[in-house]
N, C-alpha and C positions, 0 to 999 in steps of 0.2 A: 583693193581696186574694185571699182563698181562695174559688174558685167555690165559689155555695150552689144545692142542690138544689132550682131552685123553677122554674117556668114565666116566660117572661121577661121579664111586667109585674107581676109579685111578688117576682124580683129587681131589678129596676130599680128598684122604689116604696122595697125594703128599702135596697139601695146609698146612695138621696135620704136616707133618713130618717138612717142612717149619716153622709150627709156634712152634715147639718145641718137640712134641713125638718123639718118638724112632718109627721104621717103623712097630713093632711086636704092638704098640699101638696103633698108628695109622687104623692096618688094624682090628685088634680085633673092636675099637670103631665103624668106618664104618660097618662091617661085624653085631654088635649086633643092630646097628640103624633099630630103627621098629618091630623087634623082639621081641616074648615072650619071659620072663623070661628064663636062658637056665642054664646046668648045666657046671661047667670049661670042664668035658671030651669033652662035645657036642660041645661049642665054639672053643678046639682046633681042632676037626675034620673037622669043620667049616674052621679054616682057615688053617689047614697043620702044626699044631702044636701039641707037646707032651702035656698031661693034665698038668703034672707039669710044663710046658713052660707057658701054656693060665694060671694058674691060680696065678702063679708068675707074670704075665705081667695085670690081673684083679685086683690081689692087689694094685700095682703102681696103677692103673688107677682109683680105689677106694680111695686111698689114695689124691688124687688130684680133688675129686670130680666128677669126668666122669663119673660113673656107679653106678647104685645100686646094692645091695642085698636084696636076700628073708629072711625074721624070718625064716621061717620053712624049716627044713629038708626033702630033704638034700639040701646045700646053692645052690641057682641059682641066675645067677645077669641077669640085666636088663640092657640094654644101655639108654644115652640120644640122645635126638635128635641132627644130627649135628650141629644146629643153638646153640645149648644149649651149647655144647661141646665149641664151640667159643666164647662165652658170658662167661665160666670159664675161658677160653686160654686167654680173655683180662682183666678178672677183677684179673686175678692173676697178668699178667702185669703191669696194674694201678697200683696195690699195694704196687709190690714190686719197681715201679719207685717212687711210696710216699715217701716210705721207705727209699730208696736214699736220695729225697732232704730233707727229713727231718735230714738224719745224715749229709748232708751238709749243711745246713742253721744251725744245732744248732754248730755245729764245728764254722763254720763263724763268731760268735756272741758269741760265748765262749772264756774261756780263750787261746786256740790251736790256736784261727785266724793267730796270726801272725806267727804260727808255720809252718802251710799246706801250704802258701804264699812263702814258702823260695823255690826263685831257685836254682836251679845245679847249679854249677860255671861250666862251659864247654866252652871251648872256642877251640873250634876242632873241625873238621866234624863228623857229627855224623849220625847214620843210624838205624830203625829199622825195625824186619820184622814181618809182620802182615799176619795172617791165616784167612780164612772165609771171604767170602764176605760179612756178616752183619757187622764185624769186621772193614775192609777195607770200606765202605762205613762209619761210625761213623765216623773213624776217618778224611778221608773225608771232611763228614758234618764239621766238628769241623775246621777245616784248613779254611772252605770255611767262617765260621763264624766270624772266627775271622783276617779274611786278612783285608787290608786296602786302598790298592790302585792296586792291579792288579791280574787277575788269569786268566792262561794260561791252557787250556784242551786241552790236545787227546785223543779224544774218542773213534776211529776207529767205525765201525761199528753199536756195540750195547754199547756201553760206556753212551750213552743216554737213553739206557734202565734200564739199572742199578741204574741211578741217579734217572730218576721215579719210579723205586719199589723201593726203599730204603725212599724215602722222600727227599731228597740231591737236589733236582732239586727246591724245595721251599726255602732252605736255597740262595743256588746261584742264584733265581729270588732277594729275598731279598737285599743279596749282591749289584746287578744290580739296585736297585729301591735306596737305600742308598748310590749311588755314585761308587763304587768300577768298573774298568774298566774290564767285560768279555770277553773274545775270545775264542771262541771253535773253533776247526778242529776237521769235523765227515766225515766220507763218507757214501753219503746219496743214499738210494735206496727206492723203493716203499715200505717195511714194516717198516721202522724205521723213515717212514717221519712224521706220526703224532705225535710221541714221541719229534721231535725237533721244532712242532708248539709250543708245552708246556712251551717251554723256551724264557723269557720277549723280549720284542721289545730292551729294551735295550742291550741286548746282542747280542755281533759279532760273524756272525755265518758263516763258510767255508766249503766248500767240497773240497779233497782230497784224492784220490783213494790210497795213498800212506802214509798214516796216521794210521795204524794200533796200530804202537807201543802204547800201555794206557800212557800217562803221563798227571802229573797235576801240575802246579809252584804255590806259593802261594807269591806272596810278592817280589818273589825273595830271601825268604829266606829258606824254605821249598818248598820239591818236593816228590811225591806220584808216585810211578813207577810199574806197575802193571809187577808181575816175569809170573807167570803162573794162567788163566782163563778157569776152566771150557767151552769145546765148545758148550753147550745147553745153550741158551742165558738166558733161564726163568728156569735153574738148580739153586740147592741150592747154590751152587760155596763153600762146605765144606773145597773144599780142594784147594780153590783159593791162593794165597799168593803174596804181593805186601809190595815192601822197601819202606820207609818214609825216607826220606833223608835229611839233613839239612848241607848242603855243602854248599859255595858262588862257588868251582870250578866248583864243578858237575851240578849246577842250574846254573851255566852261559852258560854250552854247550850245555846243552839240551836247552836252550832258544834260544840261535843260529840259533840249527836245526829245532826246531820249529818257528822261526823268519823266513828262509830260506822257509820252508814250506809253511807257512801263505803266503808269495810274490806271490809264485805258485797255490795256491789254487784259487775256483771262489767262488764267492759271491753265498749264499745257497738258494736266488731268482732264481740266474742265472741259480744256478745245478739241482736246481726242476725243474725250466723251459724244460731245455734240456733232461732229466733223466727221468721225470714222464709223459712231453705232448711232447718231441721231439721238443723242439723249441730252438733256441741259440741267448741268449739277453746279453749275456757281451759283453762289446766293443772291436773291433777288433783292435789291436794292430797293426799298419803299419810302418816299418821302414823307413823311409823319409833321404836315400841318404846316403852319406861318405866324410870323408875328411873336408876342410875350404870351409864352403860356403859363407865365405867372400871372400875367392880368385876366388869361381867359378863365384861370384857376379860381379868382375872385369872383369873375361873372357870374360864374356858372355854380358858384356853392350855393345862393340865393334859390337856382332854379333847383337846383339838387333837397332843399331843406323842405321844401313844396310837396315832395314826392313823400305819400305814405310809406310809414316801415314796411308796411307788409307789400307793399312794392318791392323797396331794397331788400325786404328779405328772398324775394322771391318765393316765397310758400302759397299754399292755399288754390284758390281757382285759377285758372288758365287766362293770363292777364296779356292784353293785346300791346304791352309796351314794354321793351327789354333792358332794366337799368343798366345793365354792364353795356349796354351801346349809347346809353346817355351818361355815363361815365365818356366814353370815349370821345363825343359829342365835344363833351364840353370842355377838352383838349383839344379839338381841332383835329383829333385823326380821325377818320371815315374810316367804319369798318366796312363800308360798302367798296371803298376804292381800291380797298383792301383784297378785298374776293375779286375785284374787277384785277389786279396787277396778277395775281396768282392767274386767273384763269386767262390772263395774256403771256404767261407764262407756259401754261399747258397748252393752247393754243399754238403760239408755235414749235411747242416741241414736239406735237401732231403733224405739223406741217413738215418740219424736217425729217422726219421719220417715214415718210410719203414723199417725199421728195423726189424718186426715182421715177413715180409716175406723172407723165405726160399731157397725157392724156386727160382734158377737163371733166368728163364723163367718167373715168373708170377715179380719179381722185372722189368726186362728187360719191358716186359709190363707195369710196369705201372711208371716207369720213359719216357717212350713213352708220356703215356699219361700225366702225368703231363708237358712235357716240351710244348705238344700241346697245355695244359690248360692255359700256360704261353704265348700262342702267340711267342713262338720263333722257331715256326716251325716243321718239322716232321724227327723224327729219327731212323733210320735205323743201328741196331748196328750188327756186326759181331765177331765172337768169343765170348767165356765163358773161364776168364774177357773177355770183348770188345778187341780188340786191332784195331778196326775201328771204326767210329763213320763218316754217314753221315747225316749232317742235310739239309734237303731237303726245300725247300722255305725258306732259312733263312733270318730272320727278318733283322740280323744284317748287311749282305749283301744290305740291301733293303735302308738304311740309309741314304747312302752316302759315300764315300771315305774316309772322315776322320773321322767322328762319328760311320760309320760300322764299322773300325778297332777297335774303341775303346770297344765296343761289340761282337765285336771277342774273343777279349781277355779275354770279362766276361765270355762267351759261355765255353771259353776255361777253367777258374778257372772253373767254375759248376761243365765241366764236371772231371775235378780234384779232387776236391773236393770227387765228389761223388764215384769215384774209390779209393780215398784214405779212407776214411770212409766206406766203403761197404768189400773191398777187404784184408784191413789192410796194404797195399804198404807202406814205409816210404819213397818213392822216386816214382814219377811218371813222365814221360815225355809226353806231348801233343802235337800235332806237328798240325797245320793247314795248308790246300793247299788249297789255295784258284782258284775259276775258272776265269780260261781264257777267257771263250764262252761267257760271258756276261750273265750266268745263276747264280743262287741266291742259289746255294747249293753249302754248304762249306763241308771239308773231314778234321775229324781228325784225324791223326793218333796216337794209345796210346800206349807207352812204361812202361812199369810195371818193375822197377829198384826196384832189393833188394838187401841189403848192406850184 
């Protein structure tokens, strides 16, 4: 059970009413715990109840074991300890689940066996709707029990919380250790992250800020579709309600859009990475070129056969043109685009890493200093956003001709990056002037384009 933020006879009352009281029992029982013997008028005043409210609601709960009574007149009851209260609330439990498999074990092994065994003839889609969130988790549980080769979850947020206070999170570890292929899509934040350590190594697990909807496939023949959730994560969800669906139409499309999903989502190493420490460790995805790079391979051998050896070999004096980028050239990949996607990449991993500050001024400082801590010089920004940017001894100027442009261009992603991540821009333009005067400070200019 997930500690609830309450004082600790509003959690206690909630926990009772959770494991079954009515809430007039609930607070009566709390309310008598530790208390002398009292009479029903006393305990109604006690809690804001009529004598005949408290002493109809003492019977019930005498009735069930909860409270005692005095012999002697006139009748005063006595509470038990809450510990005690809960040691009745599960031994009634036990009982009545003995109860249970006892009428299922002797039905099974009686003459009825082959009776309770007969399915429906149904050959139609079918649908049902389930109330209560103990409800909806059962049955749940029972889906996840008995799949066999695959189960597809959306959990959105707290869909993970759920599965651990119901128990469901043991059944679906099981599933996962006995073969059965898992994929969850959750979207993870800092309080629900230790709820999804709890689910096995062999389970696939995603983040997805765009995965709210609850759904669950089982098999692909059954689907769990959550209607309406309770918004108190650790509420009772009384009046929660969620369809069981056993369609092949309707569980083909919902696996679609969750198929579609899953492709976009990051790996949930990746999204704690970024999310919880500000770091970004998924692989950068770079589009390398357009068109037949068979035909550009043709083009481009002509301009290649042009080029002295002692070019391609690279030896000798210090030559102002770098063949392994007209290699690249003349494939159509840009190794300049190349340093521009990387350092849009570092760029906002700076930004998220700084994210806690507010404040345009103290961010502006201390992207300052980080770019200084980085050895690439010192920056002087203008405007709030920036729309200047000069970096003053720049590193990348210091290079070389053809290897400082290529560091230009990372300079340039960075600082992209980090406007597009800081600012929320879905379009940004960078513009570099580079000097004339043979000095080592570059100027960039930044354009903030919104669609």
């Amino acid at each position: 059970m997930v500690c609830i933020m309450l004082n600790p006879a509003e959690d206690v009352i909630q926990r009772l009413v959770d494991s079954g009281l009515d809430e007039k029992e609930a607070n009566i029982a709390v309310s008598m715990a530790g208390r002398s013997p009292m009479k029903a008028s006393q305990i109604g005043n006690l809690v804001g109840v009529s004598r005949m409210d408290a002493y109809n609601t003492l019977k019930r709960l005498q009735e069930k074991g909860m409270i005692k009574s005095t012999v002697d007149k006139p009748m005063r009851f006595a509470g038990l300890t809450i510990a005690e209260i809960f040691h009745q609330l599960i031994n009634r439990e036990e009982a009545e689940l003995r109860r249970l498999r006892n009428h299922l074990e002797e039905l099974e092994s009686g003459p009825a066996e082959a009776f309770i065994s007969i399915p429906s003839e149904v050959n139609e889609a079918t649908f049902t709707v389930i109330k209560d969130s103990n409800h909806i988790q059962a049955a749940m549980e029972r889906m996840v029990e008995d799949s066999e080769d695959e189960i597809i979850m959306m959990l959105g947020r707290w869909g993970i919380l759920h599965l651990v206070r119901s128990g469901c999170i043991n059944a679906l570890n099981n599933a996962a250790v006995r073969g059965v292929k898992v994929r969850i899509i959750a979207v993870l934040d800092e309080k629900n992250s230790k709820f999804l350590d709890k689910l096995d190594d062999a389970i696939e697990v995603r983040h997805c800020h765009d995965s709210n909807a609850g759904i669950s496939i089982f098999d692909d023949d059954a689907a769990i579709q959550l209607i309406s959730i309770e918004e108190n994560p650790v509420g009772r969800g009384k009046n929660d309600s969620a369809l069981v669906v056993e369609s092949q139409g309707y569980n083909k499309a919902q696996r679609e859009l969750i198929d579609a999903l899953w492709a976009d989502a990051i790996d949930i190493h990746s999204a704690r990475s970024k999310i919880l420490q500000g770091n970004l460790i998924e692989p950068l995805k770079v589009v390398l070129g357009e068109g037949s790079f068979y035909q550009r391979l043709k083009d481009g051998i002509q301009k290649l056969s042009s080029v002295p050896n002692a070019i391609l070999r690279n030896k000798g004096e210090i030559i102002g043109i770098n063949p392994q980028n007209m290699t690249l050239d003349l494939m159509g990949i840009s190794f300049d685009d190349l340093m521009r996607n990387i350092g849009n990449r570092i760029g906002e991993e700076i930004a998220t890493s700084a994210k806690l500050i507010d404040d345009s001024e103290d961010f502006n400082e201390e992207l300052q200093k980080i770019w200084n801590e980085l050895g690439m010089g010192e920056l002087v920004l203008e405007g709030n956003p920036p729309n200047s940017i000069t970096v003053i001894d720049s590193k990348a100027c210091q290079t070389g001709a053809e290897m400082g442009r290529q560091f230009c261009h990372l300079d340039e992603g960075i600082l992209e990056g980090i406007m597009k991540a800081r600012h929320g821009y879905s379009s940004i333009s960078v513009k570099r002037n580079c000097p004339v005067d043979g000095s080592v400070s570059c100027q960039f200019e930044i354009q903030l384009l919104k669609e």
